[in-house]
Each structure stands twice: as C-alpha cells, then as structure tokens.
N, C-alpha and C positions, 0 to 999 in steps of 0.2 A: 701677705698679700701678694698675689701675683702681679707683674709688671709683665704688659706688655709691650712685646717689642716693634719698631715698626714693619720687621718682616715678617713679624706673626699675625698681625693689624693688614697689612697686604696680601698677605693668604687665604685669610679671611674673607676680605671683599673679593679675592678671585675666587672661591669657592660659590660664594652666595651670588656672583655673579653668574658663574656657570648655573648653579641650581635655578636663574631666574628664567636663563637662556632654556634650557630646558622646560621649565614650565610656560613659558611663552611658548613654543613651540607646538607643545603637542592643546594648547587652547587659545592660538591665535591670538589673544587679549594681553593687555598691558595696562596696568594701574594708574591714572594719572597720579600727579602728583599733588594736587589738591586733595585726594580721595585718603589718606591718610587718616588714619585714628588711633592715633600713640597712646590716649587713654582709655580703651575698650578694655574691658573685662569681662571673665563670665559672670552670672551672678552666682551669690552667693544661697543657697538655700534659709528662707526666715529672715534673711540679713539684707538692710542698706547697705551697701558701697557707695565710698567715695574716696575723691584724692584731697589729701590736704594738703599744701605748700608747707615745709620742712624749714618756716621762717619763725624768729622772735619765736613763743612760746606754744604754738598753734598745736603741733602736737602733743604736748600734754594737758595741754587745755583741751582738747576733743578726748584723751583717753581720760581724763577726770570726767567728764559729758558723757561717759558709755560707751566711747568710740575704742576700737582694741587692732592694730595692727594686722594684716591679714598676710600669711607665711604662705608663700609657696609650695603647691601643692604637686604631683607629678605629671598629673595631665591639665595644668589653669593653663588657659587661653589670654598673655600677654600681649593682645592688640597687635599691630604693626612693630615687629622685632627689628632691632639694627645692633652692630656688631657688640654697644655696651651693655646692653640689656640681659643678655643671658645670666643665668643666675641658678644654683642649686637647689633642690627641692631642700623646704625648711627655713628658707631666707627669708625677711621682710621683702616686700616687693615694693619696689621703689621706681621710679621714673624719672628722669632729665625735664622740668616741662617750662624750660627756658629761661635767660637771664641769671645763668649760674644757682637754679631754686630745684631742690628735687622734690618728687609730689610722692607722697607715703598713701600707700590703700589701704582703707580703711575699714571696718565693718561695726555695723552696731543691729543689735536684736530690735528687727520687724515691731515689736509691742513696747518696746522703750521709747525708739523714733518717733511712734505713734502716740506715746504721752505727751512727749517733747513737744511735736507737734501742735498737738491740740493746748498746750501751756501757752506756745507761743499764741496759737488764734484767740485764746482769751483774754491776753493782752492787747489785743489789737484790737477785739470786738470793745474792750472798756477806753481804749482810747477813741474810738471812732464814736461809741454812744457818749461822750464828754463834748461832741461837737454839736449834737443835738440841744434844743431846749428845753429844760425841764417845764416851762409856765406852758398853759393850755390856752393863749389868749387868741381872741379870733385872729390876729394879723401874723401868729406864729405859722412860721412855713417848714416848721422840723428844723432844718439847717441854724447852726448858730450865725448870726447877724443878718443882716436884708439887704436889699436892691429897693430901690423904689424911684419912681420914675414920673417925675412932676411934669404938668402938659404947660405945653409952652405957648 
C-alpha cells in the first residue's frame, strides 16, 4: 500500500489548484460549495446503482439480495474527485461518505430489482388491505374502526 507523504498530499492540492485556476479562467465560473455531489455516478447499462454504507453486515447482505460490487471502469465518471479518491481501473469503487463510513457502489440487474420490487409492494398492498373491513354492514366506512360524532 502506498503511503502518502505530506509533501506529496501538498503537491497534489497545488496541482489541482493550478488546474482549477486555469479552468476558472478561460469560463469565468466557480462551483459553489453547496453544489457538490461526492456520490454521482454514470449509470450503469440494465443496472440499479446504489451506495451502501460499508457498516455491520450491509454489504453482504445486499450481495446475498443480488446486489454485486461495481469495479472501475477506465472512463466511469466518479462524481466530484478530491485528492483520496483516485483509484485504478479494476478496483471496487468506494467513497468516504462521512463519520468514518465508506459507501461501496453497487449494481444489481434492472429485472431482479424489478421482482424485488414488486415483492416488496405485495407486502405492503396485504398489509394495507388488513386495515380494511372485511363485513359489508351499512355503517362500514372501508377503514378499520370509526369516528362518530354524537349531537350535543
């Protein structure tokens, strides 16, 4: 593993400095610092992306779920770059995305998501029809329990 040093980590930033100085220059503009998006990616053809936090068991619980790491490629578009980010084509591609967590990119095939998916809305459509009433009595309102409003 390479260590950097901090005169090579100050090189660095005077390089990407100079490079920023020069593209301000010839287009007037400057990025605020709000405008940032450390996790943009390109997509993937057929494939979800996403980042999963690199916490407790997450990442192999999403690759048991269909989810498969996604390796740097020689021309992928890693969002807003800074100096640790660089990384060899063939790598996992990974990100810093705060509080000591690194966020893994992820891919999973378009028609698998798509089962998932709709697995999960079927769960949700039988918990949601379990709210309703099964009886057809005139004072049933659909909703399970009532309102009712005595005159005073």
């Amino acid at each position: 593993m390479d260590v950097m040093t901090e005169e090579d980590r100050f090189s660095k930033y005077v390089e990407y400095s100079e490079k920023i100085k020069r593209k301000r220059s010839r287009t007037g503009k400057r990025k605020p610092l709000n405008g940032k998006n450390r996790l943009r990616f390109d997509a993937i053809e057929d494939h979800r992306i996403r980042v999963f936090n690199d916490k407790d068991d997450r990442i192999f619980e999403a690759m048991d779920n269909g989810w498969e790491p996604v390796r740097l490629a020689k021309d992928t578009d890693l969002g807003d770059m800074k100096t640790g980010d660089f990384k060899q084509p063939g790598t996992i591609i990974t990100k810093h995305v705060g509080g000591g967590v690194t966020g893994v990119l992820m891919k999973k095939k378009n028609a698998w998501d798509k089962e998932d998916q709709e697995a999960k809305q079927k769960e949700l459509d039988k918990q949601e029809k379990s709210l309703y009433r099964s009886n057809n009595s005139p004072d049933s309102q659909g909703i399970y329990g009532s309102i009712k409003r005595d005159k005073v």
